[in-house]
C-alpha positions as CSV (number, residue, x, y, z in Angstrom):
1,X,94.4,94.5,113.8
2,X,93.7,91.0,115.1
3,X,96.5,88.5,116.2
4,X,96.5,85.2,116.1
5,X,99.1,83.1,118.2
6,X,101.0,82.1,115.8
7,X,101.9,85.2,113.0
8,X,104.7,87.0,112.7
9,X,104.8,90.7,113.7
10,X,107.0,93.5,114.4
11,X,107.2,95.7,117.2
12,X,108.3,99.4,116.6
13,X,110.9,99.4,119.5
14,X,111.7,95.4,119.7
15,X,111.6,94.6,116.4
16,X,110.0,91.2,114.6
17,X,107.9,89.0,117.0
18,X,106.0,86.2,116.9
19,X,102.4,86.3,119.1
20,X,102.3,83.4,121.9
21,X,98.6,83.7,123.3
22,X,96.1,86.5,124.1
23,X,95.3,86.9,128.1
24,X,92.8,88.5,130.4
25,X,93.7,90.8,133.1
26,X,91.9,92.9,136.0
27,X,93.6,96.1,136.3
28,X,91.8,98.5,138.3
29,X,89.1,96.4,138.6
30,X,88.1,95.8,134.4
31,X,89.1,93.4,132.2
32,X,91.9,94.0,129.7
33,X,93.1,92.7,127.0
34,X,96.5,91.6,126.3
35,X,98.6,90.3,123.4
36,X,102.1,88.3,124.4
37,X,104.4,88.7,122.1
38,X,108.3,87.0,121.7
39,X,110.5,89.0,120.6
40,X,112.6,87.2,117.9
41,X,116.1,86.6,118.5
42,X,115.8,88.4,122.1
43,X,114.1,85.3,124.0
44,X,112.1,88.5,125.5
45,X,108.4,88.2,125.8
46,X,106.3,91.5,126.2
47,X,103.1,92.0,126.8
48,X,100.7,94.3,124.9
49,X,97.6,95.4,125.6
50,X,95.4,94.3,122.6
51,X,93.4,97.9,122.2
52,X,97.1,100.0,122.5
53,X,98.6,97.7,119.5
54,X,97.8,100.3,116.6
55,X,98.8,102.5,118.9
56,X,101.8,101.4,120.2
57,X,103.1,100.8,116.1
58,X,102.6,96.8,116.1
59,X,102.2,96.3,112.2
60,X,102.4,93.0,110.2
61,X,105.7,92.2,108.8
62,X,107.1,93.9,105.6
63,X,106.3,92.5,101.7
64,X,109.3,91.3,99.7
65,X,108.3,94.3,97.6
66,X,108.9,96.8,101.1
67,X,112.2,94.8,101.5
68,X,113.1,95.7,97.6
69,X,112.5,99.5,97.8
70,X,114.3,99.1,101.2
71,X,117.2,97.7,99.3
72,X,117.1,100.4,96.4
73,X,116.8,103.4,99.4
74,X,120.1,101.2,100.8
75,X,121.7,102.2,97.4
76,X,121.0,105.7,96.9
77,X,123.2,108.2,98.1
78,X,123.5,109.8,101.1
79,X,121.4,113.0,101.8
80,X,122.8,116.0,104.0
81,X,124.3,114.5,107.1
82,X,125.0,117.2,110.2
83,X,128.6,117.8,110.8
84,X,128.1,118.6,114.3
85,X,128.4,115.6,116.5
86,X,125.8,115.9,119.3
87,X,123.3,116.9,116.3
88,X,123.9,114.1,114.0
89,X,123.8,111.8,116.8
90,X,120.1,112.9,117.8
91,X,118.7,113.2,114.2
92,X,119.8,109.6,114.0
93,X,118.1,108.2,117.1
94,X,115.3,110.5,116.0
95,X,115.5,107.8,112.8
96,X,115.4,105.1,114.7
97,X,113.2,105.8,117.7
98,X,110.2,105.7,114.7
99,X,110.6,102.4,113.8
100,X,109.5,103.1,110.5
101,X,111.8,101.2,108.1
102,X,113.0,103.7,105.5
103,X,114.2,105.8,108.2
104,X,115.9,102.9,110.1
105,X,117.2,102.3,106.9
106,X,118.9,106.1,106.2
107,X,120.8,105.3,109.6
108,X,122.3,102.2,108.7
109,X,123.0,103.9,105.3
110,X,124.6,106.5,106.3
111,X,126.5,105.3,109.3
112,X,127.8,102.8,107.1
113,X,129.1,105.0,105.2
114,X,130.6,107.6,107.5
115,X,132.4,104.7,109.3
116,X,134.0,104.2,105.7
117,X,135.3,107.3,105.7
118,X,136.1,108.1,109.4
119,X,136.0,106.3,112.7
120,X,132.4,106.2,114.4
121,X,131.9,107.3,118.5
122,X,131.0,104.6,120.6
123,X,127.2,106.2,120.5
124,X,127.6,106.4,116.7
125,X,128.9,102.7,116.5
126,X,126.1,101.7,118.8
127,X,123.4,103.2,117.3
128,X,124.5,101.7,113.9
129,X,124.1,98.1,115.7
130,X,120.9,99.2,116.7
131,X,119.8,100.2,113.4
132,X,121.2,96.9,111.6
133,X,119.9,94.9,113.8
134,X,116.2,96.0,113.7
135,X,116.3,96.3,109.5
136,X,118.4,92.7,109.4
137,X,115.8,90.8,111.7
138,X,112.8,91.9,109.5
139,X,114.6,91.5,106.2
140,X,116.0,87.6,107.3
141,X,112.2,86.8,108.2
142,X,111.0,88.6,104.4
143,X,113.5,87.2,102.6
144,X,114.0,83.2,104.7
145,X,118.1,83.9,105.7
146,X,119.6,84.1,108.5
147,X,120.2,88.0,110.2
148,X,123.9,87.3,109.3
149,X,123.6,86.8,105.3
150,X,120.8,89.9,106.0
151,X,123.3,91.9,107.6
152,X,125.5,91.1,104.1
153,X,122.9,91.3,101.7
154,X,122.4,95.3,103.3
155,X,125.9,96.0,103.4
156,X,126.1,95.0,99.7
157,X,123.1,97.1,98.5
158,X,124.9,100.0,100.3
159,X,128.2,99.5,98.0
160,X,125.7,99.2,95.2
161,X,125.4,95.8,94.1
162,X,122.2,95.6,91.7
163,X,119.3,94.1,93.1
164,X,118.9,91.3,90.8
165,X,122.8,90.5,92.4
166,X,121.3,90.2,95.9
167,X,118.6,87.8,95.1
168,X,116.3,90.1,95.7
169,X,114.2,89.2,92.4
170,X,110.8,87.5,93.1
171,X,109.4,83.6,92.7
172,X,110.4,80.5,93.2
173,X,113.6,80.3,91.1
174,X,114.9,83.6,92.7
175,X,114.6,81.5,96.0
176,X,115.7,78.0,95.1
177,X,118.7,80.0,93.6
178,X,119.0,81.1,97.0
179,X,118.8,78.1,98.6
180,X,121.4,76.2,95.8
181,X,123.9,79.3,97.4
182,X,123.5,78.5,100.4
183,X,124.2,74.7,100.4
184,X,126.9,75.0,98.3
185,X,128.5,77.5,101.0
C-alpha cells in the first residue's frame, strides 16, 4: 500500500488518520522508512514505519457499501453473549483489539443493548466508548457527518430503523437530503 500525504486512512488501534509526510530515519545505522500519520480527532501524530504498515493493519478507509452492511450487522440481533463477567469482558476486548469493523461493531451492538437491559461495569461502559468511538469516526468520514450524528445514526440502526431511514441510501439526492436535514436542524 502506498501513502500519499494527504489520504485518509485508518489505523487498527487509533482509528481514521490522515498521512502528514513520509521521513527517513537511521536506526541502527540503515535507512528506514516512515509514514506520519494524524490521528483524527486525537490531535496524535504516530509514526509508522512504511514496510510494517500491512503489517501493522493500516488499510484505506471503508466504502459506503462496508458502512451499509455495517449498519444492517448493527440491526441484527444479538448472538450468544457470556453471562460470566470477567469472560464477557475479554471476548469483547478480544473484538475490539482486531480492529476489524464487523467485530467492533458486535461490541457496540451488544453493549448497547445489555446497557438497555441492565447497568454496564465501568470496564463494560468503557469499552463500549471505545468501541463507538472507533466505528463512529470511520462511519462520519464514509458517510460526511460529524461523529455525533454517527454516534445517532448507529444507535438508531441498533433499535432497528431501516436503512433507507438513516440516509444510508446511495447518490447525490441521498446526500443533499442529508445535507437539507441538517440545515434545517
Amino acid at each position: 500500500m502506498r501513502l500519499v500525504p494527504g489520504q485518509f486512512v485508518v489505523h487498527p488501534h487509533h482509528g481514521p488518520a490522515v498521512v502528514l509526510d513520509r521521513k527517513v530515519r537511521q536506526l541502527k545505522g540503515k535507512d528506514v522508512a516512515y509514514v506520519e500519520l494524524e490521528i483524527q480527532d486525537k490531535g496524535l501524530r504516530i509514526s509508522v514505519p512504511e514496510s510494517m504498515v500491512k503489517t501493522i493493519g493500516v488499510r484505506d478507509v471503508s466504502s459506503h457499501t462496508t458502512v451499509r452492511k455495517l449498519m444492517s450487522l448493527l440491526a441484527k440481533p444479538s448472538e450468544h453473549v457470556e453471562e460470566q463477567w470477567s469472560r464477557r469482558l475479554k471476548a469483547f476486548q478480544e473484538k475490539l483489539a482486531t480492529g476489524d469493523l464487523p467485530r467492533v461493531a458486535e461490541v457496540v451492538r451488544d453493549l448497547h443493548r445489555r446497557h438497555e437491559v441492565k447497568e454496564l461495569s465501568m470496564a463494560e461502559r468503557m469499552l463500549h466508548r471505545e468501541a463507538v468511538d472507533v466505528l463512529a469516526a470511520e462511519v462520519a468520514i464514509v458517510l460526511d457527518i460529524s461523529a455525533a450524528e454517527a454516534e445517532d445514526v448507529m444507535a438508531q440502526a441498533i433499535d432497528g430503523v431501516p436503512l433507507k431511514d438513516l440516509g444510508l441510501d446511495r447518490g447525490k439526492a441521498a446526500k443533499a437530503q442529508r445535507e437539507d436535514a441538517r440545515q434545517a436542524a
